[in-house]
N, C-alpha and C positions, 0 to 999 in steps of 0.2 A: 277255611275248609268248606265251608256253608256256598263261598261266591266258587268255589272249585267242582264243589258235585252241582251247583243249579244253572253253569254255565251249558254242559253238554247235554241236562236236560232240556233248555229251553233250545237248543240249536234242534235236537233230534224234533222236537216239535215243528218247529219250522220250517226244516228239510222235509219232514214228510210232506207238511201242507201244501207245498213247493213242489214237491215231487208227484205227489196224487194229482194237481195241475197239469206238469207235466208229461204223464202216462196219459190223462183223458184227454190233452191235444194229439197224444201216439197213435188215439181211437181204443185205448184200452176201457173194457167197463168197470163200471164199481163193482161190480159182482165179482170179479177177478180178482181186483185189488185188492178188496175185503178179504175173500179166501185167504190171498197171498202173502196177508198180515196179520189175518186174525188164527187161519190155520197153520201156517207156515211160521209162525213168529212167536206172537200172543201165547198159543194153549201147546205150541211144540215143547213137550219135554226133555230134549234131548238140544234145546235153541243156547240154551247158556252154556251147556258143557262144548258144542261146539262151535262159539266165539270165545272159551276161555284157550282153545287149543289155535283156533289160530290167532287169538294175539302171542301165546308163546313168541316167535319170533319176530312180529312185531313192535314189542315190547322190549326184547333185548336188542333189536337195532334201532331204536327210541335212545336205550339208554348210550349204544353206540355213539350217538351224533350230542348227547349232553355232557358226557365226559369231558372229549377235546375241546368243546365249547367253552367250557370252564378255565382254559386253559387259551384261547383265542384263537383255534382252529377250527377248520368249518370241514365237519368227516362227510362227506358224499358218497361213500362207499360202503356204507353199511351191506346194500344187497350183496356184494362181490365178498362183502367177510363173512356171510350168512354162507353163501355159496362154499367157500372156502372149508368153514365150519363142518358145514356138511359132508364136503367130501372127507376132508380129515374123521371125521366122526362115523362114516358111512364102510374109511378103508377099516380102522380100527375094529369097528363091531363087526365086519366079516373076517374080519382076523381070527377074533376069538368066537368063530364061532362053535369049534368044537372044546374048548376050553372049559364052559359050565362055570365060568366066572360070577355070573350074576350081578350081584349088588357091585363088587370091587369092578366088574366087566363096565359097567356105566358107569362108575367115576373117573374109570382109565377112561372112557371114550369121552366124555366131556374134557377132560383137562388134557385131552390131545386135540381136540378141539379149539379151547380154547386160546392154546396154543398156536394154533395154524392161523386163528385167525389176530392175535394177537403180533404177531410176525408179520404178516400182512398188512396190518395199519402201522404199523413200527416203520417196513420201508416208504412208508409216505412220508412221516414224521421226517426219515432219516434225508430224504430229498428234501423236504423244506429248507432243516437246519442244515445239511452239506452242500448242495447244492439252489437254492434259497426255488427253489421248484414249488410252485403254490400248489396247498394242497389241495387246494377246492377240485383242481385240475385233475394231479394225481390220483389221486380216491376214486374218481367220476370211472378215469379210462381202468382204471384198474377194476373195477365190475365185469367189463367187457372180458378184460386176462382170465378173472376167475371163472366165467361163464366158460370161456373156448376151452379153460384147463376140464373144466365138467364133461362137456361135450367131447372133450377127447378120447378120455376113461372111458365115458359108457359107449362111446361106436365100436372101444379095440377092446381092449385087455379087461375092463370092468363088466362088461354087459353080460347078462344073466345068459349062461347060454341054456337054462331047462325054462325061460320065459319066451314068452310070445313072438320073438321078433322086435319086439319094440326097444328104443333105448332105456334101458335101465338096471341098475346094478342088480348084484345077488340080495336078497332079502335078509334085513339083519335077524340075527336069531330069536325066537319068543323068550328066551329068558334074561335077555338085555333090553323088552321093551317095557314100558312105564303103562301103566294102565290108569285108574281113578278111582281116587277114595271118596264117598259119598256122592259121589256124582263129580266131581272138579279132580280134571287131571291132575297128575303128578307134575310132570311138567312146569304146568302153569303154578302151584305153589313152589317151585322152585324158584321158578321167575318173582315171585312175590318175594321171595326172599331175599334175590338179588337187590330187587329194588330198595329194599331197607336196607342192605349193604351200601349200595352206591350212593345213595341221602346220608349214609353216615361217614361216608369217606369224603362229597364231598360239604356238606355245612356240619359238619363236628371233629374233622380231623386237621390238623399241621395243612396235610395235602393239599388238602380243598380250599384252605383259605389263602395256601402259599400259590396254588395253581389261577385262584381268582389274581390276585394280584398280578402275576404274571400277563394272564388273558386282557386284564382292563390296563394297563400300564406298562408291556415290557420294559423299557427304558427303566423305569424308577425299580422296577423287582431287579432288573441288572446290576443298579448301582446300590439297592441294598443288601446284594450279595447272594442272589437268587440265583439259579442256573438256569436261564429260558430253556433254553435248547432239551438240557433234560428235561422238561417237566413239560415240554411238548413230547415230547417223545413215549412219556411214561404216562401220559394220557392218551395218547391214539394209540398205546398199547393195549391200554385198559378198556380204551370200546372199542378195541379191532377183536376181544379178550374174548367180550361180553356180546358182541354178535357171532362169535363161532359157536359161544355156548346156545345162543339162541338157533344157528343151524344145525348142532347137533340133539339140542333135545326134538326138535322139529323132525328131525329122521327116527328117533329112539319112541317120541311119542303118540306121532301123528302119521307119518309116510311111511314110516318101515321097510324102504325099501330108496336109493337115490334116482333119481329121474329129472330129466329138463323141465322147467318151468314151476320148482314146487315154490319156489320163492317170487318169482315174478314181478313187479313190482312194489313186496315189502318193503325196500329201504330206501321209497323214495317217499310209499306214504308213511314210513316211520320219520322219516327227514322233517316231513311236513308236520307230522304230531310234535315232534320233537319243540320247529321253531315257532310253532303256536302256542305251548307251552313257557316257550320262556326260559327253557332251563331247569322249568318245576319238575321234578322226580313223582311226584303225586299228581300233578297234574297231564303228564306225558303218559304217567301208565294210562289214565282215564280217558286220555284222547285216543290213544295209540288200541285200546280196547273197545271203544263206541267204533273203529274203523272197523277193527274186527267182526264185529257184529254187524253192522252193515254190509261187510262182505259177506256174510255167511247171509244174512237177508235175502242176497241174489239170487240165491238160490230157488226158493218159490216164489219169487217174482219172474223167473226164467218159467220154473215149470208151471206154475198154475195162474200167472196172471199173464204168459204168453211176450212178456218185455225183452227185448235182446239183452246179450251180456253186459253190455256197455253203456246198460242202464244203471246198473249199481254202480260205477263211476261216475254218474250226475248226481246220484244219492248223494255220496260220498264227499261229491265235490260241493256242492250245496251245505252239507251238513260242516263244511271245515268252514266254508264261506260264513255261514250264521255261528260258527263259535269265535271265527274273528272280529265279526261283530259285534257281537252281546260282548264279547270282553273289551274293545275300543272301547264300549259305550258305558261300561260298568265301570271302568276306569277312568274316566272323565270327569262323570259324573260323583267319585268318591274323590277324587285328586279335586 
């Protein structure tokens, strides 16, 4: 626990010092920086509540890519079940939105969600095992499908026509959206929940350990009576499950409304949290959440330290870089 929380502090440490390098070869000054970190970050009270919202779905497509891992398959589609999630979850709550469902209105959209995107990683699964289609492959192009399926909806039939012009759907109704208790989204303690779900499905249940077995040895799980095939399947069910849930509370909590790009590159750096972790469920939310946070960093580094957007992806990329490290090097050293 101890080498789990002191790894992503000593990386944020060093990403910075790296990165403050970095900005002052850009010609940025310290007076910016400092602003950019100290106001924007440091004394912002509103900084934590808004990286616990957006790790929401990069947290749930973290857990996406550890399930099937478990299992010996490599999900690269997280983004595209996010996306999927969403829309599934985006049609749902504009369904009901004269309904006054409420509480029952956001479990239905979640578990139709979850749904969508659980079907969506199933047909990967289902090419693997029927057609022996790698799924590294399938997952990958399949993003692309669920992106053009998004971009379909909101140009014709979905797109808000009392909005702007712009593409995006009708706005889910205020009494299906999640707000925050004490300051930490709804949302994101749901996502906390899950994760203690998924840790207990998989190192304390049958599943988990019949699914390991599976993942580390097909052959020998076959001849002791294992069914690979199912238990591939029933795991890129279960993170295809667990990123729709993560695009639909992402609509319910955060966006309120479907649009291109709210997902963007989450499930490739959930991917990346996911295989820096190891497989750890506790160590995946804390990676997958220090990203979070650095993305949202970007933000007054854009506005008041003057840094383009594609600075907080050398952040970002630095900071994964130095957790790879410090954990090579902490593992060495205790092995």
């Amino acid at each position: 626990m101890a080498r789990t929380l002191a790894i992503p502090f000593l990386a944020i440490v060093i990403a910075i010092t790296c990165f403050v390098l970095f900005a002052l070869a850009q010609g940025v000054g310290l007076n910016g920086l400092y602003s950019a970190l100290y106001y924007g970050v440091l004394t912002n009270s509103n900084f934590l509540t808004q990286t616990f919202v957006k790790a929401v779905p990069l947290i749930c497509a973290m857990l996406a890519v550890i399930v099937p891992a478990r299992a010996g398959l490599v999900n690269v589609g997280g983004e595209g079940q996010l996306v999927v999630g969403a829309v599934a979850g985006t049609g749902t709550a504009v369904a009901f939105s004269n309904s006054g469902l409420g509480v029952f209105g956001i479990i239905a959209t979640i578990l139709v969600s979850a749904l969508a995107g659980g079907v969506w990683g199933y047909l990967c699964a289902a090419m693997k095992t029927g057609l022996h289609a790698p799924e590294a492959v399938t997952t990958l192009l399949t993003n692309f499908i669920a992106t053009d399926i998004m971009l379909f909806l909101l140009y014709s039939s979905w797109k808000d026509p009392k909005g702007s012009g712009q593409p995006q759907s009708r706005p889910v109704p205020r009494f299906l959206r999640m707000g925050n208790v004490f300051g930490i989204p709804v949302a994101f303690i749901i996502v906390i929940c899950l994760c203690v779900a998924i840790w207990c499905l998989l190192d304390k249940s049958s599943w988990g350990f019949s699914a390991r077995v599976v993942g580390s040895n097909p052959e020998a799980a076959f001849r002791s009576g294992l069914s690979v095939n199912r238990y591939a399947q029933s795991a890129m069910f279960i993170g295809g499950a667990l990123a729709g849930i993560g695009g639909a509370l992402n609509i319910l909590g955060a966006e309120g409304q479907l649009r291109p790009g709210i997902t963007t590159t989450f499930g490739f750096i959930a991917f990346l949290a996911a295989f820096i972790a190891k497989g750890n469920v506790l160590a995946g939310t804390i990676y997958a959440t220090v990203a979070a946070a650095v993305l949202v960093a970007g933000n007054p580094l854009q506005l008041r330290a003057g840094l383009d957007g594609n600075a907080t992806y050398v952040l970002l990329g630095v900071t994964c870089l130095a957790i790879v490290v410090i954990s090579q090097r902490i593992t060495r050293r205790t092995s």
